[in-house]
C-alpha positions in Angstrom: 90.1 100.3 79.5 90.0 103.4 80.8 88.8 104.7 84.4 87.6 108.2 84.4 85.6 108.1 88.0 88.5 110.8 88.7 88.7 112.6 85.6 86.9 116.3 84.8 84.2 116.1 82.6 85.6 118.1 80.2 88.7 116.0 79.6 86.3 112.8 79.4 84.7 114.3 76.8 87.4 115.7 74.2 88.9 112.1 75.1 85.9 110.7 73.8 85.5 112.3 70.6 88.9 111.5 69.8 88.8 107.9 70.1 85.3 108.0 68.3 86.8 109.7 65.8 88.5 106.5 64.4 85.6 104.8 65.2 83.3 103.3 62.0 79.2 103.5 62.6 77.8 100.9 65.4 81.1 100.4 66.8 82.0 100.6 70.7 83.6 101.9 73.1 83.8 101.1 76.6 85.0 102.7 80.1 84.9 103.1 83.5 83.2 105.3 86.1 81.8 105.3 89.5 78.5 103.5 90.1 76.1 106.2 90.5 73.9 104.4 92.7 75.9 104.0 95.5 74.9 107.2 96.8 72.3 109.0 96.8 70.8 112.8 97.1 74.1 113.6 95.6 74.8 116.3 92.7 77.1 115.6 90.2 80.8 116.7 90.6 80.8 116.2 94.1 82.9 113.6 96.2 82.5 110.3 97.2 85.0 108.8 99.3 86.0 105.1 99.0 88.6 103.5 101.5 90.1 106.9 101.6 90.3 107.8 98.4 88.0 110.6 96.3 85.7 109.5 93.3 83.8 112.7 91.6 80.3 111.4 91.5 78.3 111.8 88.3 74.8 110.1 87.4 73.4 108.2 84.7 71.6 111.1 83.2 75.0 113.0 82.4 75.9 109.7 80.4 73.3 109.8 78.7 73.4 113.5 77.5 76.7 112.9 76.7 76.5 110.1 74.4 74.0 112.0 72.8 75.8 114.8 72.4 78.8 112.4 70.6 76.5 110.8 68.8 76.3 107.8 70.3 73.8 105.1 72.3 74.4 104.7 75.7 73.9 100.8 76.5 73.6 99.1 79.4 76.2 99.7 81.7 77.9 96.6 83.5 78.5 96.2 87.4 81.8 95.6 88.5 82.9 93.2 90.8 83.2 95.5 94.0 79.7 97.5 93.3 81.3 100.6 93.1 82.2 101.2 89.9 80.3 100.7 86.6 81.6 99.7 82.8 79.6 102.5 80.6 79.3 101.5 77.2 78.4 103.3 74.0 78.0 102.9 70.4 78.6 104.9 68.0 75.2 105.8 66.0 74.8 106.2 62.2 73.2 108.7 60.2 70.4 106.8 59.4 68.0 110.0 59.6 64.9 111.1 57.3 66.2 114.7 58.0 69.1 114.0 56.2 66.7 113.6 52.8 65.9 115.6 50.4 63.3 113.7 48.9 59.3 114.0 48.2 56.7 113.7 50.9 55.7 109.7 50.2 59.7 109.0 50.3 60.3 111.3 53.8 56.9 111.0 55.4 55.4 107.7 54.0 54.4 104.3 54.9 57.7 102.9 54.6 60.4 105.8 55.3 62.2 105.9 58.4 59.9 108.6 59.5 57.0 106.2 59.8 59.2 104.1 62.3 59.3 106.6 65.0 56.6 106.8 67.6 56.1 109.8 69.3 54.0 107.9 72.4 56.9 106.2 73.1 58.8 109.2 74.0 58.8 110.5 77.2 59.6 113.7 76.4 57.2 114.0 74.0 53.7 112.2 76.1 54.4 114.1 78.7 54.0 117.7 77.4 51.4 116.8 75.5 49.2 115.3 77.8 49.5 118.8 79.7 48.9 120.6 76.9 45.4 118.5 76.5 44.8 118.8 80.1 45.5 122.7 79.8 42.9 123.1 77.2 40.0 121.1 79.0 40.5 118.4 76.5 37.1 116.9 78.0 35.2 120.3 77.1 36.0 120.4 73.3 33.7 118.9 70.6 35.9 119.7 67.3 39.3 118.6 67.2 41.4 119.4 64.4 45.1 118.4 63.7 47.5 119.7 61.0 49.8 117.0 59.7 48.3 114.3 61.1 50.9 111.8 59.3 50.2 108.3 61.7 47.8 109.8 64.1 49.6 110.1 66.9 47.6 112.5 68.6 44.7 111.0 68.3 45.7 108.1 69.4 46.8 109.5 72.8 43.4 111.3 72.9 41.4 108.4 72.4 43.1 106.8 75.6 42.9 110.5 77.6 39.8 111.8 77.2 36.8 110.4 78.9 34.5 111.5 76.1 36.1 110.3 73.3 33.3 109.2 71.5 31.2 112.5 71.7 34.4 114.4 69.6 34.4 115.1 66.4 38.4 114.6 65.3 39.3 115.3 61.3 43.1 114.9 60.8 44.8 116.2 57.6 48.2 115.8 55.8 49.7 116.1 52.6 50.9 112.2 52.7 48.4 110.3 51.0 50.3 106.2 52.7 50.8 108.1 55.6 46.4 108.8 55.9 46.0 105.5 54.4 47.5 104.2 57.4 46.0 106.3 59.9 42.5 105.6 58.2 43.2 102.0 58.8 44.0 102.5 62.6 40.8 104.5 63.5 39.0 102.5 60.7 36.0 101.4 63.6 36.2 104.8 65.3 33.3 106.5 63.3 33.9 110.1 64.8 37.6 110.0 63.4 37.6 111.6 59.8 41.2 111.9 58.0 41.8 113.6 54.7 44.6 113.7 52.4 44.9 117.5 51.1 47.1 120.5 51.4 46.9 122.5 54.3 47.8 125.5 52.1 44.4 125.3 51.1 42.0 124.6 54.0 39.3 127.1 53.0 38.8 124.7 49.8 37.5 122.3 52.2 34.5 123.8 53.9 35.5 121.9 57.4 33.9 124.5 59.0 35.0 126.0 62.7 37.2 123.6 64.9 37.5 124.8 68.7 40.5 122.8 69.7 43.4 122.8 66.6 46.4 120.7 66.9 49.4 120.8 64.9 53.3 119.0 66.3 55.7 119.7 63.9 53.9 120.7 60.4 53.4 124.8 60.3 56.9 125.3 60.1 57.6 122.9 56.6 60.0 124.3 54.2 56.6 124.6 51.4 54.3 126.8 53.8 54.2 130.0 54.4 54.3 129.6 58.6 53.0 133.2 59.8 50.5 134.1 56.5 49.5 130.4 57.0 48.9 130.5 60.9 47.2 133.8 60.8 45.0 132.6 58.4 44.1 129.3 60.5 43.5 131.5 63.7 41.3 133.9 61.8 38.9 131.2 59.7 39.3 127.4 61.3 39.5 128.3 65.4 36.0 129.3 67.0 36.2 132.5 68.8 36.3 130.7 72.2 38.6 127.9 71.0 42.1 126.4 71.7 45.4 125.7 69.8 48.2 123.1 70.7 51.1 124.1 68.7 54.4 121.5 68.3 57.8 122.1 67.9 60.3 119.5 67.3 63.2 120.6 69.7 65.2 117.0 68.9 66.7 115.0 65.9 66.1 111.6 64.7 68.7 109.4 64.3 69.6 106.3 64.2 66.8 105.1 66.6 67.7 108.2 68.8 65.8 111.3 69.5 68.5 113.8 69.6 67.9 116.4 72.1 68.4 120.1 70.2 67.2 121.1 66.7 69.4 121.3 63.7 69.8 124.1 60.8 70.9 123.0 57.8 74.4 123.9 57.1 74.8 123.4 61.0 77.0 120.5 62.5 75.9 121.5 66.1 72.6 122.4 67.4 71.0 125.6 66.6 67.7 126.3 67.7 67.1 130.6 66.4 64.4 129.2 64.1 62.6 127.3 66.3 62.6 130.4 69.1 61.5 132.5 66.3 58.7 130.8 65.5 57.7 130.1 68.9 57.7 133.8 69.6 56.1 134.4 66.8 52.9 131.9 67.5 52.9 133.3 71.1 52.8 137.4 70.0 50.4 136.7 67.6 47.8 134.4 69.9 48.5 137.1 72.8 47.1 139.8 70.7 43.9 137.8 69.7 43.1 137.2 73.3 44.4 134.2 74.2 46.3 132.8 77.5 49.3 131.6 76.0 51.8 128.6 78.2 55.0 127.6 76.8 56.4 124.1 77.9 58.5 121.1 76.9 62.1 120.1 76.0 62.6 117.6 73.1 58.9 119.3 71.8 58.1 122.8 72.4 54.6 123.5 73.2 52.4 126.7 72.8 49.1 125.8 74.6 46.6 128.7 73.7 42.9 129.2 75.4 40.6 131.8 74.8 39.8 134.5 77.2 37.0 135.7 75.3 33.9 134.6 77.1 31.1 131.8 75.4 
């Protein structure tokens, strides 16, 4: 096995994706480092001296990152017998991704595709960002919520344990997945204030919802079958009240193999490549700026634009 608690990072790496290269899906591989938690307040790459000797110190997060970035899960490491060094493991994942389909909307989004299986209040980096975003907004002072692509309920479901007057909101979720609502419906089935459609956001005005003054939508306006800026003008101009909010999701990650993948992904791509997701986040800001709103930008495996009105009620 080898011990890289003295090796560069760099070499570790390339020596890693050779050896994984003649490595099948779920296999391991295994090697040694030094045990991060014998020190602490210490950044990585600097020295830790043992009996005389020097160890480049590196924590758990940089083991993490990069078994990410080599497409792998990082397990649990092992403790060696002398404490100060650890066996990190990791296995190589598989592709087992709904990005990688091209498929219809009940195969991708539905009940039973893998896209169903991922909870985004699991995440950290996804609960996090979006909690601040409701906070930003004075969750607690909106009476309309609407949210775009609904899929699971997600967001609601978060909101229902966040905001102290949950029953006083009025929530109506949409998407385009008709087993996807059917489950949501059957989550909030005794939560009489929930209301969640099945229809095509490409046609809102069809459905006389009236005006909403908080809209939510994580990772729907920028689907390869809408039209994101005509579409997000439009929702701005006739769904959001004049003094209303907007929470507006990014996926900044992949899903694979039970991983989220920090980074987003073009097709044709092998590496992360985010110019998409910057343009549309520019985009959503520009536009929002120019129709008066205060406009934050936050997150890391989700990109948030939190909007608020400055017009006055």
């Amino acid at each position: 096995m080898q011990n890289f608690s003295q090796t560069p990072l760099f070499t570790i790496e390339n020596q890693l994706k050779k050896e994984l290269q003649d490595k099948s899906h779920k296999e391991r591989l295994s090697f040694v480092v030094l045990n991060p938690d014998i020190v602490t307040s210490t950044y990585n790459g600097n020295e830790t001296i043992i009996e005389n000797e020097a160890y480049i110190y590196r924590g758990y997060k940089t083991w993490l990152d990069l078994a990410h970035q080599l497409g792998c899960k990082m397990l649990t490491p092992t403790l060696l017998d002398d404490a100060n060094f650890v066996i990190i493991h990791y296995e190589k994942l598989t592709q087992d991704s709904f990005h990688a389909q091209n498929s219809d909307t009940e195969t991708k989004y539905g009940k039973e595709s893998i896209f169903s299986r991922i909870h985004k209040n699991e995440e950290a980096g996804f609960v996090h960002y979006f909690t601040q975003a409701l906070e930003n907004v004075k969750l607690s002072s909106r009476k309309r919520i609407l949210n775009l692509g609904i899929n699971s309920g997600d967001e609601f479901e978060l909101i229902k344990k966040v905001a102290k007057n949950y029953e006083a909101l009025e929530l109506v979720g949409i998407d385009y997945c008709s087993s996807a609502i059917k489950a949501a419906q059957k989550k909030f089935a005794n939560d009489a204030n929930v209301t969640l459609l099945c229809a095509d956001i490409n046609h809102l005005d069809e459905l006389n919802l009236g005006e909403f003054d908080l809209i939510i939508s994580i990772g729907t306006l920028q689907s390869s079958n809408l039209e994101y800026n005509k579409l997000l003008m439009s929702i701005v101009q006739n769904q959001l009240s004049r003094t209303g909010a907007m929470i507006l999701g990014w996926p900044n990650c992949r899903w694979i193999d039970g991983e989220m993948i920090y980074g987003a992904k073009m097709k044709n791509y092998s590496f992360s490549e985010m110019s998409n997701l910057y343009k549309d986040v520019n985009f959503a800001k520009k536009y929002l700026q120019q129709k008066k709103f205060r406009v934050t930008i936050t997150g890391k495996d989700y990109i948030f634009i939190t909007a608020t009105s400055i017009h006055k009620k």
